[in-house]
N, C-alpha and C positions, 0 to 999 in steps of 0.2 A: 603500883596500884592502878586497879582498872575500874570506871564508873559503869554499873552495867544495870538494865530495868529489866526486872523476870516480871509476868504479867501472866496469870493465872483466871481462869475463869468456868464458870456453869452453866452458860448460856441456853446451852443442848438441853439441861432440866436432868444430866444423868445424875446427878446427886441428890438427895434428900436434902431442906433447910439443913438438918441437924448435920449430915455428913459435908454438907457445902461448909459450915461454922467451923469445923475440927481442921479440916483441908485447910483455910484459911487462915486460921489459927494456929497451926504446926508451919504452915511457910511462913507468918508472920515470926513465929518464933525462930526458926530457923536463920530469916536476912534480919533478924536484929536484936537477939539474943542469945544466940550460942557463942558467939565470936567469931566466925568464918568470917564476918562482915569488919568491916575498920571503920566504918562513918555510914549513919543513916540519912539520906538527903531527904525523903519522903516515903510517905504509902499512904497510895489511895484506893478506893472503893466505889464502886456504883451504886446509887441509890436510888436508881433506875430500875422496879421490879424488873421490868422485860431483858436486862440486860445484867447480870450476876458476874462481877470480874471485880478484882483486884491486882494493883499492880506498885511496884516498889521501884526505888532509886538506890542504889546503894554500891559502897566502895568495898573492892575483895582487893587483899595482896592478888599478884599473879600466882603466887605459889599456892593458891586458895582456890582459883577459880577454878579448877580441877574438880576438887571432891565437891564444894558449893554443884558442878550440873551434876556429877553422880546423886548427891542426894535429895535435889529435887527432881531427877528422874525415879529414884523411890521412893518419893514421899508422892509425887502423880500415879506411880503405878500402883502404887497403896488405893488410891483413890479410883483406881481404873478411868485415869485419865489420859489422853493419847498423845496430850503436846503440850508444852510450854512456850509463849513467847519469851525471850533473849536477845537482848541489844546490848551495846557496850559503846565506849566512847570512839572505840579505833578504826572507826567505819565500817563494823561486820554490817550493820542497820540490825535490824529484827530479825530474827531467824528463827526456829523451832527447835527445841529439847527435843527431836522425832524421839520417842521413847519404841516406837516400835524396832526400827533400827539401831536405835543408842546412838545416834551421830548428833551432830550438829548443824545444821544447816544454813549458809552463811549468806545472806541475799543480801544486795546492793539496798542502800535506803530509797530508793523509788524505784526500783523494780515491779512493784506490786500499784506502784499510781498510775492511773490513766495520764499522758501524755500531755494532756489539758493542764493535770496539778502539776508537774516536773515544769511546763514553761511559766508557774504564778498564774496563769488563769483561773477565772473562778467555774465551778462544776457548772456543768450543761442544766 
């Protein structure tokens, strides 16, 4: 079993409400209704107009985690969305569903911090 957060968002404004509601809605069903999932830890949302995301916790067999990114790379491309955030417990950190590639892209968990957050300092 692998704990992993898919984190999904609209931020860009390319969705409509109504298509952003469906989008979120079919990924909600998807980590916590179909069964691909084995244990829901959380999902949350922003309720932040300016900032449209949602994002989930949840437990896959390994033998799952396979077709779980195929189908959220076609439930994004349904939505003509370009990326998914993906993290897991096993130290990939966050990385992207690149949907235009189909790969996975596996970045360190602070890779993407400025050097200030990696030694505990606080932002400039």
């Amino acid at each position: 079993m692998t704990t992993v957060y898919v984190s999904i968002g609209n931020s860009d404004g390319k969705l409509s409400a109504e298509e952003w509601q469906q989008y979120r809605d079919l990924t909600h069903e998807l980590l916590t209704e179909v069964g691909i999932t084995a244990a829901v830890h959380g999902a949350w949302q922003s309720f932040v107009p300016k900032y449209v995301n949602a994002c989930w916790c949840v437990e896959v067999a390994d033998e799952h985690e396979d077709a779980l990114k195929d189908t959220l790379r076609e439930l994004a491309g349904k939505f003509g969305q370009d990326s998914i955030a993906y993290g897991d417990q096993n130290g990939c950190g966050f990385g992207q569903i690149d949907l235009l590639q189909a790969h996975v892209a596996n970045l360190s968990p602070l890779q993407d911090f400025p050097a200030n957050y990696q030694n505990g300092d606080k932002p400039l």
